[in-house]
N, C-alpha and C positions, 0 to 999 in steps of 0.2 A: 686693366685693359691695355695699358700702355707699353706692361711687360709682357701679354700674349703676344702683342704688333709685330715688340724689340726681337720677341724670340722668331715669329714665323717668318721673319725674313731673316735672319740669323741660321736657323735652321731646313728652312726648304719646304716646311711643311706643318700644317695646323699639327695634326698629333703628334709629332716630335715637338713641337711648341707646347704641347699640354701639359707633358710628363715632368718637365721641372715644377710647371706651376703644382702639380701633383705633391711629386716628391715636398714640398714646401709647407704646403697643406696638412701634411702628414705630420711632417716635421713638429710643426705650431702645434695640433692638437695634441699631438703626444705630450710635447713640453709643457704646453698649458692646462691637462689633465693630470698631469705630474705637482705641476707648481699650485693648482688649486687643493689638490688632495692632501697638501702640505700646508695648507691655510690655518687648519684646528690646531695645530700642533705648533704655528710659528707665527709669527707679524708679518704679513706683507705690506707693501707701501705699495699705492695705485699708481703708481709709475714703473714697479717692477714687470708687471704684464707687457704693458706698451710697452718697453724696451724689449723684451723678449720677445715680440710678436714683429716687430723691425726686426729684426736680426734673423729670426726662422724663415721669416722670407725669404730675406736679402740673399743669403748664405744656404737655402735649400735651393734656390733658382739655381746661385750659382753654381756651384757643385756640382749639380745635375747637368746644365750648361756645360761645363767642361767634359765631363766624361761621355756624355752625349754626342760632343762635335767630338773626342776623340776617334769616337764606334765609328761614326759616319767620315769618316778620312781612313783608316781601318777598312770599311767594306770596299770604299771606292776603290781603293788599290788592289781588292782582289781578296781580301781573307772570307772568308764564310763567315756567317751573320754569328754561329757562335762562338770561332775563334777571334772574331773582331772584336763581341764582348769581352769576352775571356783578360786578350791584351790590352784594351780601356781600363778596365779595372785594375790589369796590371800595370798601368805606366799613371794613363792620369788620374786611377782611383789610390795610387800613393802616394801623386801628387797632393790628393783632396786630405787626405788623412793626414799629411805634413804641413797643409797647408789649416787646416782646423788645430791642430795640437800649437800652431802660435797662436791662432785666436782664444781659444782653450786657456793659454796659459796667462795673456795678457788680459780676460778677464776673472778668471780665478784668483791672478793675483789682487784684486782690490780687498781680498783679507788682509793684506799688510796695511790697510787704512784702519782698520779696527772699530769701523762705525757698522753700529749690526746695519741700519737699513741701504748702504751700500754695500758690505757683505753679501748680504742677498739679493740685490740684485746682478751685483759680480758672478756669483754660483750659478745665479735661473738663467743668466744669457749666455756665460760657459756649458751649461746645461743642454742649454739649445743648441749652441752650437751643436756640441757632441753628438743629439741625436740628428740633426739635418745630417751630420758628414755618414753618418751610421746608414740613415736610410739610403740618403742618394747611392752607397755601396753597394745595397744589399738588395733595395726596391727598383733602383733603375736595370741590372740587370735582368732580373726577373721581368721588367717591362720588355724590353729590347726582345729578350726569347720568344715572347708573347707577337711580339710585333713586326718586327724583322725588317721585312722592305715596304711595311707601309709605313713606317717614315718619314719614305723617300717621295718623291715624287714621280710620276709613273714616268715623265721623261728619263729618268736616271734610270729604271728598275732594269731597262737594256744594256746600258754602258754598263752597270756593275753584275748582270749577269754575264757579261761579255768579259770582265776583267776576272770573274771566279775563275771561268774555264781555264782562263791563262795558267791560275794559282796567284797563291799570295806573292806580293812582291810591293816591297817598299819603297813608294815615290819621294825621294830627296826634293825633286826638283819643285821649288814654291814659284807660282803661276804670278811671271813677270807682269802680265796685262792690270796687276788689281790695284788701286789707290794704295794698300799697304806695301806693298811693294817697296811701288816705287816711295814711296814717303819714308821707307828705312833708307833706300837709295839716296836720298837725299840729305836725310841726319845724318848718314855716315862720311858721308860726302866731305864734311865740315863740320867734325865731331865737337871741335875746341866751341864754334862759334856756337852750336847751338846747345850746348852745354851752358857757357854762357848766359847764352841770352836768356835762355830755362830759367836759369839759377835770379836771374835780375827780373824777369817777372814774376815770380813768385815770391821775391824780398819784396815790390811795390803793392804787393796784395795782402803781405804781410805787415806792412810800414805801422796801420793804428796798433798794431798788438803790442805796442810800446808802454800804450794806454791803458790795458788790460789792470779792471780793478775787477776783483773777487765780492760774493757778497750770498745772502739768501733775500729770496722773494718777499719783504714785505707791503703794508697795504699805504706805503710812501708811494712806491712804483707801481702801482694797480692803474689801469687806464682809469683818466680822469671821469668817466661816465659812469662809472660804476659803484657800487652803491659802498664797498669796500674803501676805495677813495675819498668818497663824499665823506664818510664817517672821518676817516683819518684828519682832513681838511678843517671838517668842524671841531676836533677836539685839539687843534692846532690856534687855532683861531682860540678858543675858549680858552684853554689853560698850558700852552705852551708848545715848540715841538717837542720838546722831551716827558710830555704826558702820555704820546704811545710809546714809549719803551723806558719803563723806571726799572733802574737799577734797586737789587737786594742784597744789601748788605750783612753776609750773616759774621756777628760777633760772637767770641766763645772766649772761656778763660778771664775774663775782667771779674776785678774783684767782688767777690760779695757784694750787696748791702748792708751797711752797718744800724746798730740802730739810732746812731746818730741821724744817720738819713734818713731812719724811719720820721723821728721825730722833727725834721725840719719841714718833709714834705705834712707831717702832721699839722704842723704850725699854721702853713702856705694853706693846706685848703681848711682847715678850721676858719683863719683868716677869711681867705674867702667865702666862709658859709655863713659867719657872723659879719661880712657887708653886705653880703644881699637878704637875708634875716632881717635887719637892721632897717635894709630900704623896705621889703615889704612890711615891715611892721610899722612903719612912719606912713607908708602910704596907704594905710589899714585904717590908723587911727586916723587921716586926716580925714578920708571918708566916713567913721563913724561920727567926727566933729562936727562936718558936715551933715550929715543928716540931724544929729543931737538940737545944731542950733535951726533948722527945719522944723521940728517936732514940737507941737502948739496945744497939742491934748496927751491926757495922760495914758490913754491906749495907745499912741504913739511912742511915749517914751517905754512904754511896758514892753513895745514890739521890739527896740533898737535893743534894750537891756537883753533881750530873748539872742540877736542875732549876735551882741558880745560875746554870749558865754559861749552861745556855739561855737563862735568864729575862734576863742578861747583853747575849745575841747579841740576843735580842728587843726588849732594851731601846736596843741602839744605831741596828737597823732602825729603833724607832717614833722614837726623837730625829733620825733624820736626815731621816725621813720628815714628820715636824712642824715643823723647818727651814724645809723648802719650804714648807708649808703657812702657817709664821709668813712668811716672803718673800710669797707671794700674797698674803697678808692685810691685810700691811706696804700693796701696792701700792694694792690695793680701801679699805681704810678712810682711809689718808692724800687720796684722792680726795674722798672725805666732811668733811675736817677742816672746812672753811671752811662747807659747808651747814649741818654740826652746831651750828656758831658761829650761822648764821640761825633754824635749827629751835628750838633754844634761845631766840629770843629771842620766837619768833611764839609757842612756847607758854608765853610769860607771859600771855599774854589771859586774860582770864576765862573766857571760850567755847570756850577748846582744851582738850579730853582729855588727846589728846596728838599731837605732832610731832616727825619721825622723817625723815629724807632715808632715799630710795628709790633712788636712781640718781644717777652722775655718769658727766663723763666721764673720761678716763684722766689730764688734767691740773688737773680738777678746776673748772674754769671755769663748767660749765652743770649742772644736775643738778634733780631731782624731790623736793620733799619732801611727805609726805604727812602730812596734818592732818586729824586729826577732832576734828571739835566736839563740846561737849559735849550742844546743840541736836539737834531733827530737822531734816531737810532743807528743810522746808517749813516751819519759824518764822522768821521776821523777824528772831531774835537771828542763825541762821546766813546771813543775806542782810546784816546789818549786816557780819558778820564778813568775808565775802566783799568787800563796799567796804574794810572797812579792810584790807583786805592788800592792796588796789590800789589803796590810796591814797598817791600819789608821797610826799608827807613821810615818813609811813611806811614806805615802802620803803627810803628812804634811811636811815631807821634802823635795819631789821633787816639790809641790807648793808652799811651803815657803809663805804661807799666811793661815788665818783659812777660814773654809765656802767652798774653794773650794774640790772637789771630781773628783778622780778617778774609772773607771771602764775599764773591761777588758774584754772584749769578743770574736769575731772569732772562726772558726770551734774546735780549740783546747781546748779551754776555754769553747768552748760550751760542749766538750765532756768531760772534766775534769768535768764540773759543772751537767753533767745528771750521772758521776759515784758518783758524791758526793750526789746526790741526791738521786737514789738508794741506796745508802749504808744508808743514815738517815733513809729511808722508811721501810728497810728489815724488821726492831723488830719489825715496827705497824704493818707491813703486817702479820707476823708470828703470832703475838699476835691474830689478827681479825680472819684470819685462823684456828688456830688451837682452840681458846677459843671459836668461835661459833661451828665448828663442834665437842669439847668437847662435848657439852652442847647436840648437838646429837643424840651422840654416848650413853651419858648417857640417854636419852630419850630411843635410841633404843634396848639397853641390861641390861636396870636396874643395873649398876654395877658400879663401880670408879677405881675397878685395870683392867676391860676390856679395858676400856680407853685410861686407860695413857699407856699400856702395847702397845696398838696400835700406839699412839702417838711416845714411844719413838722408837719402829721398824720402824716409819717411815725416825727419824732421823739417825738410822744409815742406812738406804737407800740411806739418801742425802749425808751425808758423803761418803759411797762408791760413788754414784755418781761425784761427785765433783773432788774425789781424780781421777777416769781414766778421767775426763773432762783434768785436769792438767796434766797427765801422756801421752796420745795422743795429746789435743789439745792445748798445752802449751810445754811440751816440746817434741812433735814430734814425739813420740815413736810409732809403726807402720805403717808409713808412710801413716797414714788415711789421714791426712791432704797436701794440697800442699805446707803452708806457717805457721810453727806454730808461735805463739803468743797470745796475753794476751785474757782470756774467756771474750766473748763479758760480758758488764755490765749489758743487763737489761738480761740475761739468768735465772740467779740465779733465779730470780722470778717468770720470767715463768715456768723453770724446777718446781722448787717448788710445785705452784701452782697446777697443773699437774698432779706431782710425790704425790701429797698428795691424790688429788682426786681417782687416781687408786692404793693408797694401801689402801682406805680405802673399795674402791670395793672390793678388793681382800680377807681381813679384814670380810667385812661384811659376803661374799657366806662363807668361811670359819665358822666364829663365832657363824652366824646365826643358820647353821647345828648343832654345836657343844651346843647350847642353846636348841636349840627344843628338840635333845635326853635327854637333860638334864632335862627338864620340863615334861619328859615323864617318866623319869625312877631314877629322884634325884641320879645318881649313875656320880661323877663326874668323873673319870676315865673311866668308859664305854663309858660317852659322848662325849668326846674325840676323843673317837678310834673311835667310831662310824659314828662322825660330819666328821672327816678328810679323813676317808674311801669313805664319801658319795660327802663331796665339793671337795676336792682333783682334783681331774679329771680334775672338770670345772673348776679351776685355772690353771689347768697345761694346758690346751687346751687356755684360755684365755690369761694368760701371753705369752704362745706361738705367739700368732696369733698377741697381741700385739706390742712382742720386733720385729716381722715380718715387721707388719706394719711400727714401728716406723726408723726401723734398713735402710728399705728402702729409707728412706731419706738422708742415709748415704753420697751417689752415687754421690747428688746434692751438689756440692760443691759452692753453697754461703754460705759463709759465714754467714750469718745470719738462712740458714735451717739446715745446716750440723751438727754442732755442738750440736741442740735440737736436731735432729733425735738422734745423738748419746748417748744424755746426758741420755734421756728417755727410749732408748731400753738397756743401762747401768742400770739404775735405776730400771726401771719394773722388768727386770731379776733378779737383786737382792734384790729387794721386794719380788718381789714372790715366788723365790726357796731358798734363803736362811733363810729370814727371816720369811715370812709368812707359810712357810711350813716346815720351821725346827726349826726354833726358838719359835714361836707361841706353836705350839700344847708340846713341852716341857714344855714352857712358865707356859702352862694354867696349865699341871702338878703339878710343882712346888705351883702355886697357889691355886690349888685342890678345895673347895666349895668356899673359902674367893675371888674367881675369878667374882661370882656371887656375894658378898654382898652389901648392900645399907646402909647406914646410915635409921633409922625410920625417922625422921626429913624430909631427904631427898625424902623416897619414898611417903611420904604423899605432898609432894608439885608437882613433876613433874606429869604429864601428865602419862595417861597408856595406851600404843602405842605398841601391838603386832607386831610384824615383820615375826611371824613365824605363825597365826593367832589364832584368839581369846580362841579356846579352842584344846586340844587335838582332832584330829580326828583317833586316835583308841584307842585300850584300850592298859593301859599302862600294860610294861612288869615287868611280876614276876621275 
């Protein structure tokens, strides 16, 4: 409801307000008809929908949204309802298709992490994308034809049949009276100072992300009401923190069993079988004494004699039967001898409870020992401990022989080993990320300080981000959360990913505007005020409708949606009202034509890819 509002005053009009939500609509069912049909054949994880179903939205609104408000700036200067399509499609429908192929590419790349169920959800949300920017291409025209001037509002349908008759004719001039305006007029005003101050509000919103610890969801950080926590709490209380997450040790390569060892462990439980033998057969006979010196008739003693011999017959069954039992036991625990020898020495640590071999094989050679710390799963003393048991010197001291190997795995170990994983990936992901939509961007604005100028307001997007991630979902600070603690680990990437692709949307409607006046009028200060007057809007309507969308995921408190809803509707916000719409068009200021240059070198090798299309369509202003 909040994005019909954002668009009909954005727009002018309910049914121009319908068609993105349309387009969007479209988008999701197709993606999520695609991505379910692909359920038998692959693993989804119930988090890959919800991401995909954020994104079809967000990115069918918006796309639609821009080529939408193109048409209708198009008819008002006088084109015909089909030649205004026609040119939407050609300027801001290449816009939308360059501006998808970075989102495309910044989540496609999450194959360089190599974890299948981020994988797939990298593919289904590149997926989506793909098809929202498809449809809005293909669906919004065919609306537009259908519809023509009643998107307008009927006070307009006179003005713009009054401006056909004229013919087409391209209005430069952006309508001084409106708040964007004049609010370029004034960033540019004082480019240095509100660059600036951009740049130091968004380092104070960034300041916790210093803080930023990595981690996955477990039932430590479950809100305390919940039946998840209750459990964890009592098995804390009862046998340690380190009894929800015991470490497994798996040994391989330790020497045989000899039968030396068979025959010691034979000794130990023989031992032990003939002292409790021993006690039950004393405390056998001392009850039969007793009753003996009881028994006063001789049908008495005939009874006691009868319960000897039995207790006799029953006693040689259960000895022969414990026999075996000592045989199997001989077999099972001489397996164990040598683990026992490593379990013993791992739990000298500090941070071991205790350590205990769980399994071996039949000669002893490979075998599981199971270790609980004395730590929770999720402190840093049991991630220490976990290095030191896989640590080679180490190893070779608890098997005191060469050749053999240690390894360490279970739920904790596993989650230790996907944060470490993640964090190796981040730089290649970033690098693949931001070096192919580099490549672009420079494609799509002929420029090298457009670029990176984009590039680097994206980074302080993610720093603000990061920093309220840590300030709300780390330590707790408006009780958004039920349970705070450490930022899920594979976040960072997807936020990223994500946050990249919609500032570079944001990026492009803006840029693009600010290029075309520029190619019309070489005055680079005019195009500025011009481009920001004219995309303004449909940023501010798009980010809106975005952190809407995004924000509403807030509500869902799993753990695994809540924290992206929030990171993203943090992020977009600060993408686009700080940086993209106060820092940018200063930015470009400061930069003035050197914003546009190219190396000769350079512009003789790329490719010549209009965004705004191929040639002026009016005559350029005096």
């Amino acid at each position: 409801m909040l994005a019909l509002d954002v668009l009909t005053m954005t727009l002018g009009s309910l049914i121009a307000a319908g068609m993105p939500i349309i387009v969007a609509l479209v988008a999701v069912g197709v993606s999520m008809a695609g991505l379910f049909s692909l359920s038998q054949v692959m693993t989804i994880s119930s988090t890959t929908p919800v991401l995909g179903v954020m994104l079809g939205l967000a990115v069918g609104i918006d796309y639609s949204l821009f080529i939408i408000n193109r048409y209708r700036t198009y008819v008002i200067e006088g084109f015909s309802y089909r030649d205004a399509a026609a040119h939407a499609i050609g300027t801001a429908g290449n816009a939308v298709v360059f501006a998808a192929s970075t989102v495309v590419i910044a989540l496609a790349a999450l194959v360089v992490v190599q974890i299948p169920f981020m994988t797939t959800m990298g593919l289904t949300a590149a997926a989506t994308i793909a098809i929202a920017a498809t449809v809005a291409i293909t669906l919004i025209p065919a609306l537009l034809r259908l519809l023509q001037s009643r998107i307008f509002r009927k006070k307009n349908r006179q003005k713009i049949q009054q401006a056909q008759k004229h013919g087409a004719r391209e209005n430069h001039h952006a309508d001084r009276s409106t708040f964007w305006y004049r609010w370029g007029v004034v960033l540019t005003r004082f480019p240095l100072l509100v660059v600036v101050a951009g740049v130091v509000l968004v380092a104070v919103i960034a300041l916790p992300a210093r803080d930023l610890r990595l981690g996955l969801p477990t039932d430590g950080y479950a809100a305390k009401s919940s039946t998840e926590r209750k459990a964890y709490d009592l098995l804390v209380k009862g046998f340690g923190a380190g009894f929800n997450g015991p470490l497994i040790v798996v040994v391989e390569n330790v020497p045989a069993v000899t039968s030396a060892d068979r025959d010691a462990v034979r000794m130990q439980l023989t031992a032990q079988f003939e002292k409790q033998a021993a006690q039950a057969t004393a405390k056998q006979q001392a009850a039969f004494a007793a009753k003996a010196a009881a028994a006063t008739t001789p049908q008495e003693y005939a009874t006691l004699q009868q319960e000897i011999a039995i207790a006799q017959q029953q006693g040689e069954r259960e000895k022969t039967a414990a026999m075996k039992q000592l045989s199997a036991n001989v077999d099972r625990y001489a397996s164990l001898v040598n683990l026992q020898v490593i379990a013993k020495k791992i739990a000298q640590n500090s941070n071991v409870q205790t350590a205990l071999p769980a399994l071996a094989t039949k000669d002893g050679t490979s075998g599981l020992i199971q270790v609980i710390p004395k730590s929770a799963p999720s402190d840093m003393a049991t991630i220490d401990l976990i290095q030191t048991l896989r640590n080679a010197k180490n190893v070779q001291e608890f098997v005191g022989t060469s050749g053999a190997t240690i390894a360490v795995t279970g739920s904790t170990a596993l989650q230790n080993d996907v944060n470490a994983k993640l964090a190796s990936v981040l730089p290649v992901y970033l690098l693949v990320v931001v070096g192919l939509s580099f490549i672009i961007l420079i494609v799509a604005f002929r420029s090298i300080l457009v670029p990176l100028k984009a590039t680097l307001g994206f980074l302080l997007s993610v720093l603000a981000m990061f920093g309220a991630l840590v300030a709300v979902f780390q330590w707790g600070w408006f009780g958004v959360t039920d349970a705070p603690g450490p930022i899920m680990s594979f976040l960072p990437i997807i936020a990223l990913g994500i946050l990249f692709g919609l500032a570079m949307d944001y990026e492009f409607f803006l840029v693009t505007s600010m290029h075309e006046a520029y190619r019309e009028t070489n005055d680079a200060q005019r195009s500025i005020l011009r481009g920001f007057a004219h995309a303004s809007k449909v940023v501010v309507a798009a980010a809106l409708i975005m952190v809407a969308i995004f924000a509403g995921f807030i509500s869902n408190h799993d753990p695994s949606i809540q924290p992206v809803g929030f990171a993203l509707a943090v992020g977009i916000f600060v993408d686009a009202f700080i940086v993209r719409l106060t820092i940018v068009p200063a930015a470009m200021r400061l930069l003035d034509k050197a914003a546009w240059w190219l190396p000769r070198w350079l512009d003789r090798i790329i490719p010549r890819i209009s965004i705004e299309g191929e040639e002026p369509i009016g005559p350029v202003e005096k």
